[in-house]
C-alpha positions in Angstrom: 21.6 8.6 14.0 21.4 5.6 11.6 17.8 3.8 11.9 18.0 0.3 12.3 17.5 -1.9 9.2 18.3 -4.8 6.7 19.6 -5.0 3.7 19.9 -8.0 0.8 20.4 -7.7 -2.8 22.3 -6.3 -5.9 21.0 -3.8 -8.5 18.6 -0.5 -8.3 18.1 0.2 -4.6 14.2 -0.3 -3.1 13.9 0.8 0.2 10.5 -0.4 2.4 8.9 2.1 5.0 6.6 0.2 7.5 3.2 1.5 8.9 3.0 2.7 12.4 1.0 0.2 13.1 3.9 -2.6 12.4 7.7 -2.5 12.1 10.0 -3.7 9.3 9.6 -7.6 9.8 6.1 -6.0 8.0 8.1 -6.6 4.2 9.1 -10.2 5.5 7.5 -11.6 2.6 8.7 -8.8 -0.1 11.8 -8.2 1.6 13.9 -11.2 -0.4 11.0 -11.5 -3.2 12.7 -8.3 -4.3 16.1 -9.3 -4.5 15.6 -12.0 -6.1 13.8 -9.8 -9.0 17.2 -7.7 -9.4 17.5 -5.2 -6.7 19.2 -4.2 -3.8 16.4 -4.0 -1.1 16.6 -1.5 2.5 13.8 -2.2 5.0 14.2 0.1 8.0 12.7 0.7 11.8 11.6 4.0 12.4 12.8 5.4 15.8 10.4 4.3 17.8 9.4 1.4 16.3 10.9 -2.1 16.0 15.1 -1.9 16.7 15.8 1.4 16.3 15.6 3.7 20.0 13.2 7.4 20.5 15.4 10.1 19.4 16.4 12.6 22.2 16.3 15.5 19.1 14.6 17.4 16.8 14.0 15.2 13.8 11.7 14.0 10.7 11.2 10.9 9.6 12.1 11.4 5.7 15.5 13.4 6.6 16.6 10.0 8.6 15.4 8.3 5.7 17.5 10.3 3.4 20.4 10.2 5.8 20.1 6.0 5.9 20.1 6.3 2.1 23.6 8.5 2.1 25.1 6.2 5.1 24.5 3.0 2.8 26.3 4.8 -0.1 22.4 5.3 -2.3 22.6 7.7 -4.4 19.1 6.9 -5.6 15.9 4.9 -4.4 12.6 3.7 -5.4 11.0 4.0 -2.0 7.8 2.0 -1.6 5.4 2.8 2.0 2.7 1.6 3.8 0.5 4.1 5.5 2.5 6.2 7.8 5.5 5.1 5.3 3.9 5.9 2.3 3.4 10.0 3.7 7.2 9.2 5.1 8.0 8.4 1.3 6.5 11.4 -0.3 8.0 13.6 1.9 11.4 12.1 1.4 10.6 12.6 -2.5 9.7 16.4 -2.0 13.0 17.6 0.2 14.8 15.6 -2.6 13.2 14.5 -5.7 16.2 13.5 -8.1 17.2 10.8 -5.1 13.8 9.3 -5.7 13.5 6.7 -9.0 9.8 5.7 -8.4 7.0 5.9 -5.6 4.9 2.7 -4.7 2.1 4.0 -1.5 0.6 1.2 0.3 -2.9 2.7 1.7 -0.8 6.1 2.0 -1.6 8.3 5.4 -3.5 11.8 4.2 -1.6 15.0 3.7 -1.6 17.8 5.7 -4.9 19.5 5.6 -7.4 16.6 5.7 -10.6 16.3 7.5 -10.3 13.5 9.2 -13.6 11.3 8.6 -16.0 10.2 11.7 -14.7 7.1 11.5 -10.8 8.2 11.9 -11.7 10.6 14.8 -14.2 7.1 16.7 -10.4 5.1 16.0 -8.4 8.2 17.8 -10.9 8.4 20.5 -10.7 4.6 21.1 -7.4 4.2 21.3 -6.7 7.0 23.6 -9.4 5.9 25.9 -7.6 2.6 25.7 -4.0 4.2 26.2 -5.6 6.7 29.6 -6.4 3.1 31.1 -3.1 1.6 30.4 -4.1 -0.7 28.4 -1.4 -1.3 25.8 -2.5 -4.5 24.6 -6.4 -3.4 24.2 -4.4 -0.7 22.4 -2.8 -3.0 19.8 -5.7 -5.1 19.6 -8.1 -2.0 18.8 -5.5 -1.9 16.0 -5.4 -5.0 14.6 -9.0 -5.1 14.3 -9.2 -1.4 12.6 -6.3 -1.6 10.2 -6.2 -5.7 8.8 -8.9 -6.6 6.4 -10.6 -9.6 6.2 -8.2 -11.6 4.4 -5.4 -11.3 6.8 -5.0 -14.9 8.8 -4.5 -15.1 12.4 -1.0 -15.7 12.0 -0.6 -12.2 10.2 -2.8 -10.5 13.2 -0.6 -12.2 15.8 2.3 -10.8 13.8 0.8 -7.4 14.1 -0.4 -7.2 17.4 3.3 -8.1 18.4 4.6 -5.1 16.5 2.6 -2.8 17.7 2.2 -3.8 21.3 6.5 -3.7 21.1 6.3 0.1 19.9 3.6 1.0 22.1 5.6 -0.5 25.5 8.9 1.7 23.6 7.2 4.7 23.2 5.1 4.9 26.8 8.5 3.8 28.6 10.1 6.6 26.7 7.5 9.1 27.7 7.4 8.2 31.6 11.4 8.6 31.4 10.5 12.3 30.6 8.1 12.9 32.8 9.7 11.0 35.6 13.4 12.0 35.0 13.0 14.5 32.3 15.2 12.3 30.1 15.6 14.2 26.9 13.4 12.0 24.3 11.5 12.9 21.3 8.5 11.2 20.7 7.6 12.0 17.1 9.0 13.2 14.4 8.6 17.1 13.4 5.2 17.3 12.3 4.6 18.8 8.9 1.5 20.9 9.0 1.0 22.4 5.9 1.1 20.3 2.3 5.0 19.9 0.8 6.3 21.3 -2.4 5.6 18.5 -4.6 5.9 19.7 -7.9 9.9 18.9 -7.9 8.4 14.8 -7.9 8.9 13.3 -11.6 9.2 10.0 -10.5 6.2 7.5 -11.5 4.0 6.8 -8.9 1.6 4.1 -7.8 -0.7 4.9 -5.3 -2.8 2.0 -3.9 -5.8 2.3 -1.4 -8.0 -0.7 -0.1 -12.0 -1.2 -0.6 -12.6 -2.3 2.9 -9.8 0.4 4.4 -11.3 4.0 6.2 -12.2 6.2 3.8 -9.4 8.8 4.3 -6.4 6.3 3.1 -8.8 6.2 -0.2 -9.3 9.5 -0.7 -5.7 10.0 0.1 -4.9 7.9 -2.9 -7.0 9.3 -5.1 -6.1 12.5 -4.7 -2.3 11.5 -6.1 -2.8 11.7 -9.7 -4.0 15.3 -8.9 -0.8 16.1 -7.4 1.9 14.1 -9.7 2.4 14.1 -13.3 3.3 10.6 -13.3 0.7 8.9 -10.9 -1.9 6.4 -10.9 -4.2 5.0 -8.0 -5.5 1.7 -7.9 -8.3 0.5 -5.2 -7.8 -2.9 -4.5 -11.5 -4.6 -3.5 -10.3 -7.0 -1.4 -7.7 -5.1 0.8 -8.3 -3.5 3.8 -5.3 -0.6 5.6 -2.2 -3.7 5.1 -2.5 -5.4 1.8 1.0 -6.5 1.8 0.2 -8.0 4.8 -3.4 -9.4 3.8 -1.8 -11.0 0.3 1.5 -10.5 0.7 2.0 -12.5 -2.9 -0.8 -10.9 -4.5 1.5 -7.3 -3.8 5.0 -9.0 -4.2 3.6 -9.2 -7.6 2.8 -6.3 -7.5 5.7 -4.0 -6.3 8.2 -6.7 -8.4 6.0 -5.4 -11.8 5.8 -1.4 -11.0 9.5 -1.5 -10.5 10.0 -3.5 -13.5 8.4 -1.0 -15.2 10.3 1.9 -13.9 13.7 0.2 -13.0 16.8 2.0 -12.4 19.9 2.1 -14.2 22.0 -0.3 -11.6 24.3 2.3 -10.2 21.5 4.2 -8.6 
């Protein structure tokens, strides 16, 4: 299966990896900001999420990532995520580091093998009270209000809410189907439950967490250099859990200057 996508530009390949809690139109405002800085820019839905269906197989979310990449003709990829994305990303680099040019992680979802704090575990218990009672849209609103910071605008919390709401009504029609007609969907990827091999990763890496995010997605961050040769985290004080999303120029600039730093030869 190909996951849905978009794709502008010429020169070395970038290719965006949404949160869960959003969908590609999430890189709206990077998505042709980073063509127009020289490169040839991929923005994809997850299954599940945005255009692209629930898979009815066995599957992870970097292989499709890796098979988009090969369907597209990329041999190589600087691949930037956001939350969910960013662990996406990472994995992607570990089953095949020298497809990987450079790492950007947006506010990166922990490893295998975290504790998740109190606040994390209040979040999970929310929402699936919320989820019990059929309330989708609570659902989506619980997350708006958990993962923007307080410089996202009500246009960009709209824009959210809309996302998410879309892949929670995907992924509970997909789970009644199975229950109902036992129609033969997968709701998640293959979940990875012990840390990748990540010492094949020479790319460079930035890993960016927020001041006003949970404190998992920061000690997530932090914990990169550990784990790379060529990482660095920076905490941004003003972000919360979507910084390109809260100042979407503020990280074009961003993304545009770490890949500037670490472009590609074109052909990649």
């Amino acid at each position: 299966m190909t996951l849905s996508y978009d794709m502008t530009g010429e020169g070395p390949a970038v290719v965006l990896l949404h949160s869960s809690v959003c969908d590609r139109r999430m890189w709206d405002a990077q998505f042709e900001a980073l063509a127009d800085a020289g490169h040839r820019v991929v923005r994809c839905d997850f299954r599940g999420f945005g255009r692209s269906p629930v898979a009815e197989g066995a599957y992870t979310d970097a292989e499709d990532v890796l098979e988009l990449m090969d369907a597209l003709g990329i041999e190589q990829a600087a691949l930037v995520g956001s939350s969910f994305g960013g662990r996406v990303a990472l994995f992607a680099a570990a089953r095949s580091p020298e497809r990987v040019t450079a790492l950007a992680l947006l506010c990166a979802a922990p490893l295998p093998g975290h504790e998740p704090s109190a606040e994390l575990v209040a979040f999970d218990e929310r929402e699936t009270e919320l989820f019990e009672a059929g309330d989708l849209a609570g659902a989506a609103d619980w997350n708006v209000r958990t993962w923007l910071g307080p410089d996202a605008d009500g246009a960009t919390r709209d824009a959210v809410h809309r996302m998410q709401l879309h892949a929670f009504e995907v992924q509970t029609a997909a789970e009644e189907a199975v229950e109902q007609e036992g129609a033969p969907f997968v709701l998640s990827g293959t979940k990875v439950t012990e840390l990748p091999d990540l010492s094949g990763i020479k790319a460079p890496c930035l890993a960016v967490s927020g001041a006003h995010d949970l404190p998992d997605f920061g000690q997530a961050a932090a914990r990169i250099p550990a784990l790379l040769p060529q990482a660095r985290h920076t905490e941004l004080p003003w972000a919360g859990h979507l910084p390109g999303l809260e100042r979407p120029d503020e990280i074009t600039a961003l993304l545009t200057g770490f890949l500037a730093e670490h472009r590609a030869p074109c052909g990649a």
